[in-house]
Biopython code that builds the backbone (N, CA, C, O; Angstrom):
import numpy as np
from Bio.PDB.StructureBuilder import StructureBuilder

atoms = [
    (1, "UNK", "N", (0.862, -1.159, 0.000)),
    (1, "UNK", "CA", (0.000, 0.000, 0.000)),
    (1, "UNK", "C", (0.912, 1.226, 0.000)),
    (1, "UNK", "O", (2.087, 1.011, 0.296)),
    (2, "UNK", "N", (0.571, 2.410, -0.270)),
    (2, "UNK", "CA", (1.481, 3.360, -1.145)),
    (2, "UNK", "C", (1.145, 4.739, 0.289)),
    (2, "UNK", "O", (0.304, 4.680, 1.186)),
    (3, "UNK", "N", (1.992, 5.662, 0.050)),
    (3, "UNK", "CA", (1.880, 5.909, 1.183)),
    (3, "UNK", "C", (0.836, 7.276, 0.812)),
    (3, "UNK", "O", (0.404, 8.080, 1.638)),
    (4, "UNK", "N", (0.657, 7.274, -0.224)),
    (4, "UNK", "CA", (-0.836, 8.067, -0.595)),
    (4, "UNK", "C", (-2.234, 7.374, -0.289)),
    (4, "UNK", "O", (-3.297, 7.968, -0.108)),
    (5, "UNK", "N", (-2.031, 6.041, -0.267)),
    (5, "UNK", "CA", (-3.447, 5.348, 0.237)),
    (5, "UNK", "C", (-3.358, 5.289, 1.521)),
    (5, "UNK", "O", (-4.369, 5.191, 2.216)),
    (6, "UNK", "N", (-2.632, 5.318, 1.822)),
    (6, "UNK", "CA", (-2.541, 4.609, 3.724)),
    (6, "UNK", "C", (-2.838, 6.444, 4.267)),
    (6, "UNK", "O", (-3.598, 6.699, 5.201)),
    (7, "UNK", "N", (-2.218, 7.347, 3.620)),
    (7, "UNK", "CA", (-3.248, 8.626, 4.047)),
    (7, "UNK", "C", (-4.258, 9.010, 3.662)),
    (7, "UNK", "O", (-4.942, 9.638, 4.469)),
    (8, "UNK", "N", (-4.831, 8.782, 2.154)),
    (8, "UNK", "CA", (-6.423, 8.701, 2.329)),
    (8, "UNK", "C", (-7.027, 7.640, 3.032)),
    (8, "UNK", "O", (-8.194, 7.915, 3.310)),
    (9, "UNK", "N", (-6.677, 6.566, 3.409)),
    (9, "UNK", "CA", (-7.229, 5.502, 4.368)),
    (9, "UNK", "C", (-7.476, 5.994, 5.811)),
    (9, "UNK", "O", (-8.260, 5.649, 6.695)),
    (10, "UNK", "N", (-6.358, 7.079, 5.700)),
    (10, "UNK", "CA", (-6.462, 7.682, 7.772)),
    (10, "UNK", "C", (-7.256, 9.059, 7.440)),
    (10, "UNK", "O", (-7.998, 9.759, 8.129)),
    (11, "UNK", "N", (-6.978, 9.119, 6.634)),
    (11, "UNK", "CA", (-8.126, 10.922, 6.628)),
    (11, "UNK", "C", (-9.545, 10.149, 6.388)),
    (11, "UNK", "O", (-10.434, 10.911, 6.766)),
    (12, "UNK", "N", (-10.047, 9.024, 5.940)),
    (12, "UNK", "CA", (-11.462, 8.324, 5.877)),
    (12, "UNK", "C", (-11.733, 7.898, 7.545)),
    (12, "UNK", "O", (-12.685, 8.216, 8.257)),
    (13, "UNK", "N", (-10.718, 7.195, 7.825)),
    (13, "UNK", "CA", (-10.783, 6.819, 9.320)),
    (13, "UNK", "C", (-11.521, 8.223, 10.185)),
    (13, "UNK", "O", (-12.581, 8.202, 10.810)),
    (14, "UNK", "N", (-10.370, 9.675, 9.940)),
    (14, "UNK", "CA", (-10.262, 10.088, 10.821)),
    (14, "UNK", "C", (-11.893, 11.190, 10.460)),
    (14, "UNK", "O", (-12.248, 11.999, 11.317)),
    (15, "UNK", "N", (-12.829, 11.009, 8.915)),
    (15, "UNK", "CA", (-14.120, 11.553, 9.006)),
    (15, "UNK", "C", (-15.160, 10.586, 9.370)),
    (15, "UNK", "O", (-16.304, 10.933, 9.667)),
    (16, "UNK", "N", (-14.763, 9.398, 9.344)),
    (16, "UNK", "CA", (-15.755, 8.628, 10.415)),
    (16, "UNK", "C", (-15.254, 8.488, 11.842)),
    (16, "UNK", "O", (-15.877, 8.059, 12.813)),
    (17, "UNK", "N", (-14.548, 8.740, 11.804)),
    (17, "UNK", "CA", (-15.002, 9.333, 13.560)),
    (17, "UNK", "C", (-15.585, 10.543, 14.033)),
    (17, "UNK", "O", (-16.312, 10.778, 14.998)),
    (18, "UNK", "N", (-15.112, 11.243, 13.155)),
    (18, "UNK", "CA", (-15.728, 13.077, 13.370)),
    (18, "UNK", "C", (-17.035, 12.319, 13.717)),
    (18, "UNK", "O", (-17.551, 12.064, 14.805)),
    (19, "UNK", "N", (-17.359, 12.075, 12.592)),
    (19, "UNK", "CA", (-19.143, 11.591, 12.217)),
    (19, "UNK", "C", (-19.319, 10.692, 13.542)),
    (19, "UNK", "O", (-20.232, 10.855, 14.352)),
    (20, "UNK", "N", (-18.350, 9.762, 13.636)),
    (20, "UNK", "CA", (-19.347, 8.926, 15.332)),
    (20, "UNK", "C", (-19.306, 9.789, 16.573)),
    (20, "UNK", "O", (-20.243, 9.950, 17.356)),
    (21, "UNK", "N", (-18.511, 10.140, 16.625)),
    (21, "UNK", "CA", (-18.212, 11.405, 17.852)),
    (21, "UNK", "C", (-19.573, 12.626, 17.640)),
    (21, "UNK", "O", (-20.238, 13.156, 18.529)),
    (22, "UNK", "N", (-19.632, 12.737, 16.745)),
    (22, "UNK", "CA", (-20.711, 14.228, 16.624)),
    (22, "UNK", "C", (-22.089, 13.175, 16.722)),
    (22, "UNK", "O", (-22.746, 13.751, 17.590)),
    (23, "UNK", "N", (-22.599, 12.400, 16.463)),
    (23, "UNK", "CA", (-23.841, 11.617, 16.403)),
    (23, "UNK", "C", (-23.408, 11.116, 18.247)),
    (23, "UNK", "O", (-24.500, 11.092, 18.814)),
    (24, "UNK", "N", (-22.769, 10.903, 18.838)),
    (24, "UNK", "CA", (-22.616, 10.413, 20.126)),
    (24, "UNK", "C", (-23.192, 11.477, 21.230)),
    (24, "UNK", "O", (-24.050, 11.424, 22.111)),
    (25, "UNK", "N", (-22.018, 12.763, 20.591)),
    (25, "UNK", "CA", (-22.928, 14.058, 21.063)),
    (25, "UNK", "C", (-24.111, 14.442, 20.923)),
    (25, "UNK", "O", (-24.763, 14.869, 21.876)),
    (26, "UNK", "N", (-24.676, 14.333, 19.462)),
    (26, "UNK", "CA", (-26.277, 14.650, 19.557)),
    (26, "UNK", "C", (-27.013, 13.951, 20.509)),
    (26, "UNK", "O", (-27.850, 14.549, 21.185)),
    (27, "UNK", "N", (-26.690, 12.085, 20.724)),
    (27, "UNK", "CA", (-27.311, 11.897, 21.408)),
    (27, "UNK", "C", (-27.498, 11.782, 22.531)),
    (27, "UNK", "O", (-28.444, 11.256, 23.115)),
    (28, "UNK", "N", (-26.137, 12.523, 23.111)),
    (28, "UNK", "CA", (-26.072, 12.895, 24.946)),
    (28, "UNK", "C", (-26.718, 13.792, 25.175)),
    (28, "UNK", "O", (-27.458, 13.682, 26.152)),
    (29, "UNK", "N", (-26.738, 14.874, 24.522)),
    (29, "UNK", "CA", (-27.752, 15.805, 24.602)),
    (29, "UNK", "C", (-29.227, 15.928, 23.930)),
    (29, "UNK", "O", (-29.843, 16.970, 23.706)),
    (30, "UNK", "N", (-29.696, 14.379, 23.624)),
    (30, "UNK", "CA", (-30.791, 14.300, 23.694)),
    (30, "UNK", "C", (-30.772, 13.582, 24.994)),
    (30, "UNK", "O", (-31.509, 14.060, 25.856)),
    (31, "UNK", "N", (-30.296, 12.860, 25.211)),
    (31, "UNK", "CA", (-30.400, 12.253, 26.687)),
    (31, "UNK", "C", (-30.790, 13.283, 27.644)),
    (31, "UNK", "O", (-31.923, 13.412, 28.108)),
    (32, "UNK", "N", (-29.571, 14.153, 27.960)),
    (32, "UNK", "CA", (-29.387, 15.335, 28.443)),
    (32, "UNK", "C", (-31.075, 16.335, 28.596)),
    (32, "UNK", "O", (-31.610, 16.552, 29.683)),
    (33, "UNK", "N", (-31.519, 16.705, 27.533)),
    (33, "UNK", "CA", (-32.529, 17.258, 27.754)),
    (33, "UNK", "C", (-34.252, 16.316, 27.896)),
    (33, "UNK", "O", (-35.369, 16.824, 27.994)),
    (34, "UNK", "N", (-33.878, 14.865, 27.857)),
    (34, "UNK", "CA", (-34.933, 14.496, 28.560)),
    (34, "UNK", "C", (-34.808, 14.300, 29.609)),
    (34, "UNK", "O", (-35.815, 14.046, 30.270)),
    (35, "UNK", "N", (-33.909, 14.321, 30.043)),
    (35, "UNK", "CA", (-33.393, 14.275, 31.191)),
    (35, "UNK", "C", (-33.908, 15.080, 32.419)),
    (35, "UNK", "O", (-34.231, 14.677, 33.536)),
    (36, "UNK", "N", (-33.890, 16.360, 31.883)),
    (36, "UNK", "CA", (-34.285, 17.958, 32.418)),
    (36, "UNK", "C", (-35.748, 17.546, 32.386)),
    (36, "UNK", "O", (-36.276, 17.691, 33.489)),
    (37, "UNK", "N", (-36.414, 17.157, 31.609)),
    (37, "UNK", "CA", (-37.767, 17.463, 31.311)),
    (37, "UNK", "C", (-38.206, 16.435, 32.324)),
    (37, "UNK", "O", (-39.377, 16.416, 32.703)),
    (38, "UNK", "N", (-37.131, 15.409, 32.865)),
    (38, "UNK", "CA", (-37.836, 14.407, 33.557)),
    (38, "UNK", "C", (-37.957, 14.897, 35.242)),
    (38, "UNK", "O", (-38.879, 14.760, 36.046)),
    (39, "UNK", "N", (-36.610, 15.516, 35.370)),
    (39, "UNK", "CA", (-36.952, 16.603, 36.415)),
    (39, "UNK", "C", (-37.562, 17.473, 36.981)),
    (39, "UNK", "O", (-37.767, 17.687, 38.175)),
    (40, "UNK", "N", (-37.947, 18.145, 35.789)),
    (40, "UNK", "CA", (-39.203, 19.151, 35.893)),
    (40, "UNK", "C", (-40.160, 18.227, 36.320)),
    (40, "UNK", "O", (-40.524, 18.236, 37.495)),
    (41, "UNK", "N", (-40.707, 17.268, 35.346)),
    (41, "UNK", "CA", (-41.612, 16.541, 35.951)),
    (41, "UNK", "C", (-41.927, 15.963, 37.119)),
    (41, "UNK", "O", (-43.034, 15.801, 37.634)),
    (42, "UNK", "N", (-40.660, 15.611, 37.560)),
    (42, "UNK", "CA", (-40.814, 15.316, 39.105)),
    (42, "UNK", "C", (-40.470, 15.922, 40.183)),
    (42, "UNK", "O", (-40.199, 15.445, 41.284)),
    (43, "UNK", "N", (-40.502, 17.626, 39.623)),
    (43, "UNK", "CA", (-40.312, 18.453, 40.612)),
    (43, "UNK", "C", (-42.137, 18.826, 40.664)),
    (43, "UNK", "O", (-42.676, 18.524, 41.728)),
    (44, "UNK", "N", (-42.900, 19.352, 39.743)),
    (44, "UNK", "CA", (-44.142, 19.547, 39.408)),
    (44, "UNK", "C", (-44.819, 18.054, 40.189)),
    (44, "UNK", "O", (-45.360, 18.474, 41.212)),
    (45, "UNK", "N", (-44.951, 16.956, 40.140)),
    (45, "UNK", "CA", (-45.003, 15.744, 41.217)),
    (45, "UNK", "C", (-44.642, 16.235, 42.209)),
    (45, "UNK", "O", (-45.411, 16.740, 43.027)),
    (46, "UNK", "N", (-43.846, 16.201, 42.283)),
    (46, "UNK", "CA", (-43.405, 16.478, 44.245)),
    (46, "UNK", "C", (-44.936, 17.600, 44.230)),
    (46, "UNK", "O", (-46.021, 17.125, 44.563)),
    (47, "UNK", "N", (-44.820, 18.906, 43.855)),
    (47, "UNK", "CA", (-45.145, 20.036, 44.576)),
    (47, "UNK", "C", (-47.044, 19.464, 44.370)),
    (47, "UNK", "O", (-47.926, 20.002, 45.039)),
    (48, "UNK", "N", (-47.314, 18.452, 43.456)),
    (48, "UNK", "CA", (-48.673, 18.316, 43.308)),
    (48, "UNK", "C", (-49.034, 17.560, 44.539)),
    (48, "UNK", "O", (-50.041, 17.949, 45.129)),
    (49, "UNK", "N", (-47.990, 15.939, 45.314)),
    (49, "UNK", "CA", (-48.284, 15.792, 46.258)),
    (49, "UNK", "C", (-48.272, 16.159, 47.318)),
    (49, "UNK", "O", (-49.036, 15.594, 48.101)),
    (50, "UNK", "N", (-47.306, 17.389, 47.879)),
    (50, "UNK", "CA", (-47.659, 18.470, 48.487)),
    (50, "UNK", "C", (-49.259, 19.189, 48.712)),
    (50, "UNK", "O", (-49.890, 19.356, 49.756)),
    (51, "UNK", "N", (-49.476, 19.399, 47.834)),
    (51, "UNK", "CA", (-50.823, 19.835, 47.845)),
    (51, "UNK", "C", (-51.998, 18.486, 47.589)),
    (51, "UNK", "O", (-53.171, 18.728, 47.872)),
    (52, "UNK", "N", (-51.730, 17.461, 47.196)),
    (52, "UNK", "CA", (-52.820, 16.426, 47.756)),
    (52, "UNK", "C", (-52.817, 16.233, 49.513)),
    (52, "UNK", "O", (-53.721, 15.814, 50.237)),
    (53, "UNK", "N", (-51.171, 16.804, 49.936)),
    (53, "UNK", "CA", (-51.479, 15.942, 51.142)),
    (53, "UNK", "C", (-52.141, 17.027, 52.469)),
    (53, "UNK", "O", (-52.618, 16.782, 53.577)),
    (54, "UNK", "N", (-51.891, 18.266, 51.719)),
    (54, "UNK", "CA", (-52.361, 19.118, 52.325)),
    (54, "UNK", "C", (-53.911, 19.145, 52.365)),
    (54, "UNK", "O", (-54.664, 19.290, 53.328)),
    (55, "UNK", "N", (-54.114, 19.005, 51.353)),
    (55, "UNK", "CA", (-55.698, 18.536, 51.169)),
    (55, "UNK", "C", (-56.376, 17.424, 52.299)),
    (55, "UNK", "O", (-57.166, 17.576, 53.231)),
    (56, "UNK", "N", (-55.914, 16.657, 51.935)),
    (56, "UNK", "CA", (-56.171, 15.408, 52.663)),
    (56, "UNK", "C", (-56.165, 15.562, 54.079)),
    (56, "UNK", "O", (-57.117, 14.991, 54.611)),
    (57, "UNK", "N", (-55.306, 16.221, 54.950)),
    (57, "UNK", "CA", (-54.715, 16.756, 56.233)),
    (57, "UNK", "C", (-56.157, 17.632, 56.301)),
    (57, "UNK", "O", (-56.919, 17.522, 57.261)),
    (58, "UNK", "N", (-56.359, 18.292, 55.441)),
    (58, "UNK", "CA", (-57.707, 19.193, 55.674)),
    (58, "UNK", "C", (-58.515, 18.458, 55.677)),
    (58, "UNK", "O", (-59.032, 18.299, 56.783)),
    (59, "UNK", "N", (-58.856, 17.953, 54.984)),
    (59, "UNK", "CA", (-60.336, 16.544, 55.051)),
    (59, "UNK", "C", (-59.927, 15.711, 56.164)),
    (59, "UNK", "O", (-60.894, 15.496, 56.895)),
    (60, "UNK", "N", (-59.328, 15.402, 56.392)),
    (60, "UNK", "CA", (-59.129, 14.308, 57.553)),
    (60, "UNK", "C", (-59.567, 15.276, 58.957)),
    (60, "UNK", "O", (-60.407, 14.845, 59.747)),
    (61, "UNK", "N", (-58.990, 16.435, 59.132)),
    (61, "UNK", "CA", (-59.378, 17.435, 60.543)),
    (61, "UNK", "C", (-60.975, 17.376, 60.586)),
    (61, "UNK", "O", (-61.659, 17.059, 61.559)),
    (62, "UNK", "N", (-61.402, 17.739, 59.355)),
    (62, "UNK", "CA", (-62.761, 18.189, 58.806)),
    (62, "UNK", "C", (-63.754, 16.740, 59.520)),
    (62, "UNK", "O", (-64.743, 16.785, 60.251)),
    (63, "UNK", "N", (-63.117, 15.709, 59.038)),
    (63, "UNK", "CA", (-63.922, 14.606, 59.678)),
    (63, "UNK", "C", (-63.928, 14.320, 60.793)),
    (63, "UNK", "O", (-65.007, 14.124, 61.351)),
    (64, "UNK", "N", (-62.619, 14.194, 61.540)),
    (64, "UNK", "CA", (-62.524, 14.340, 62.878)),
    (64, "UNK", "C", (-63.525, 15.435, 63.622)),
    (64, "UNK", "O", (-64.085, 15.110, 64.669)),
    (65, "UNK", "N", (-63.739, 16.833, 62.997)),
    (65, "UNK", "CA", (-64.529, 17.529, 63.609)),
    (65, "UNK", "C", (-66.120, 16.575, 63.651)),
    (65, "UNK", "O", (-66.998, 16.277, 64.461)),
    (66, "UNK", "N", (-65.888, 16.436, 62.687)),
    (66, "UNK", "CA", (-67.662, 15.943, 62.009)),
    (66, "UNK", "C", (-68.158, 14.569, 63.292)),
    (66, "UNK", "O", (-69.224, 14.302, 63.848)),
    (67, "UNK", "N", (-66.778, 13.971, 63.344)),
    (67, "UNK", "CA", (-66.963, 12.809, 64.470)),
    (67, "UNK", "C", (-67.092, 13.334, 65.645)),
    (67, "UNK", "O", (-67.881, 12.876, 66.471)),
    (68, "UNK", "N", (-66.246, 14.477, 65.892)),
    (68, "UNK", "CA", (-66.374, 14.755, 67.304)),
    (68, "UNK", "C", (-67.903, 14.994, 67.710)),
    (68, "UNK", "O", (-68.509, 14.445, 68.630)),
    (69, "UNK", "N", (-68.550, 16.289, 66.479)),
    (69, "UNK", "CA", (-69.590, 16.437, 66.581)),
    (69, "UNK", "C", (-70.895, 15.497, 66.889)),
    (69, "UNK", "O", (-71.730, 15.556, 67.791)),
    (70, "UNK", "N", (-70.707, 14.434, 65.564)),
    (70, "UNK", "CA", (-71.259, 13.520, 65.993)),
    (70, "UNK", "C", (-71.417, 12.556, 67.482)),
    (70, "UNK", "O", (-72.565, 12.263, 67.816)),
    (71, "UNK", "N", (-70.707, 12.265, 68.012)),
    (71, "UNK", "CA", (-70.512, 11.795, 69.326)),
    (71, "UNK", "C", (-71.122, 13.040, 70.260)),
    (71, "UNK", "O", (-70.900, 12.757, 71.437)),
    (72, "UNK", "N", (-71.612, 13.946, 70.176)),
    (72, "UNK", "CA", (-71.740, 15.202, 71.195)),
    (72, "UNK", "C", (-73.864, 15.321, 70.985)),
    (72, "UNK", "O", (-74.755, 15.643, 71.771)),
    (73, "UNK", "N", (-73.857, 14.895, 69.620)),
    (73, "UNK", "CA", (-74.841, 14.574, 69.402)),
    (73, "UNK", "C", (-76.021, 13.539, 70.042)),
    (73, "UNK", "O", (-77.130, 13.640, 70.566)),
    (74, "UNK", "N", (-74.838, 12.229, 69.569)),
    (74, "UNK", "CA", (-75.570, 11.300, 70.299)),
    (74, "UNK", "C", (-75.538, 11.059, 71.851)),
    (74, "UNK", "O", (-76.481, 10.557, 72.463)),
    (75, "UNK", "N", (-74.276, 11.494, 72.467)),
    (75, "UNK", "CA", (-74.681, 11.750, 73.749)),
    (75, "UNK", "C", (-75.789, 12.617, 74.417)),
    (75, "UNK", "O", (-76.463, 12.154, 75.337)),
    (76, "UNK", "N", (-75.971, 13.888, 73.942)),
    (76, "UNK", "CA", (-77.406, 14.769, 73.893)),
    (76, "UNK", "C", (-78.423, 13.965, 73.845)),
    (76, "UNK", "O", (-79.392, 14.040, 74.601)),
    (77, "UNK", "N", (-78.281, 13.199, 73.017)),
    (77, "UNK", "CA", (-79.369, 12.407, 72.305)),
    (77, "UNK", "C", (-80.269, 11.255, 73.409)),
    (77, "UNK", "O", (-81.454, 10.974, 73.588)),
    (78, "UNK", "N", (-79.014, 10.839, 73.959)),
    (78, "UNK", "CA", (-79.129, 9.854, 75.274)),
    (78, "UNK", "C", (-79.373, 9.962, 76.019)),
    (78, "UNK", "O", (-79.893, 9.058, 76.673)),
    (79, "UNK", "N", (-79.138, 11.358, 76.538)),
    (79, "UNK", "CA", (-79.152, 11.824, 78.243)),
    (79, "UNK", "C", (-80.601, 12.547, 77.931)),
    (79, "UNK", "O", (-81.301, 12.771, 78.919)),
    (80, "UNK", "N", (-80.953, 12.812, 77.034)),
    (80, "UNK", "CA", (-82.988, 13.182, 76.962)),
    (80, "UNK", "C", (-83.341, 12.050, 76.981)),
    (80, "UNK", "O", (-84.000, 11.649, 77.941)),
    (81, "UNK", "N", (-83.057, 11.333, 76.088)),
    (81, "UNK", "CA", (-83.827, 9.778, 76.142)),
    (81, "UNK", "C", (-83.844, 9.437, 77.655)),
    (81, "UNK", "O", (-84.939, 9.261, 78.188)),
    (82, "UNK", "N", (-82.513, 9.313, 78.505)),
    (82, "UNK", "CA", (-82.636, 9.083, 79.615)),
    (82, "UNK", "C", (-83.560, 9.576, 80.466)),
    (82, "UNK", "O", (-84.328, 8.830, 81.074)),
    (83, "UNK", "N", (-83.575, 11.269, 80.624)),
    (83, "UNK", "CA", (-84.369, 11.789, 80.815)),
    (83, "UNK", "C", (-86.064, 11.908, 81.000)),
    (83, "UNK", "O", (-86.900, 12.270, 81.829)),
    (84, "UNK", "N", (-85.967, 11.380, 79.722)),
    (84, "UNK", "CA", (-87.191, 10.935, 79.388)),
    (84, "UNK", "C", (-87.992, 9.406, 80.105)),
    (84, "UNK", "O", (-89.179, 9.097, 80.207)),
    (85, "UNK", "N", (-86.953, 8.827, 80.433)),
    (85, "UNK", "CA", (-87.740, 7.271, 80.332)),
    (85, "UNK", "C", (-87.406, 7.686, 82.375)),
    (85, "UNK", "O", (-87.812, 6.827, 83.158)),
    (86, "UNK", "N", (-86.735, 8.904, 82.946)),
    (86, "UNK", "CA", (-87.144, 8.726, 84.393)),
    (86, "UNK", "C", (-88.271, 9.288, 85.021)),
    (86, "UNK", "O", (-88.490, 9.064, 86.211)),
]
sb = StructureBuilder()
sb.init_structure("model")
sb.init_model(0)
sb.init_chain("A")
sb.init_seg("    ")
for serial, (resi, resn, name, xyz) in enumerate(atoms, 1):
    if name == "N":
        sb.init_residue(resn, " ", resi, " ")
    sb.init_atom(name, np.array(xyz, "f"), 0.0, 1.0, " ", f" {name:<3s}", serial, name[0])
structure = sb.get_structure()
């Protein structure tokens, strides 16, 4: 092999690598930016269950009231009945 082929043989080498190297990069930085987007997403998650649980913490007090109430009720409820049947 002549030493004109063995350097177009390394200048072919050396544009397919350009070419694998630059396609390697595109696709780190597609990685790269789903990446981000997957973050966002599970920063927007976090802050949504934040606010389910805050919710929930509110409904849960809300029932507890509703029980307490209830029980205040039926004791009322008892002590006339009692009342009633002396």
């Amino acid at each position: 092999m002549s030493n004109e082929e063995r350097m177009s043989r390394m200048e072919n080498q050396i544009i397919e690598l350009s070419l694998a190297v630059s396609s390697l990069i595109t696709t780190s930085n597609r990685y790269q930016d789903n990446f981000l987007v997957l973050v966002n997403e599970i920063r927007d998650m976090k802050v949504e269950i934040r606010d389910l649980r805050a919710d929930f913490l509110e409904m849960q007090s809300e029932v507890r009231g509703l029980q307490t109430e209830n029980r205040r009720i039926l004791e009322e409820m008892e002590r006339r009945r009692d009342e009633g049947n002396s």
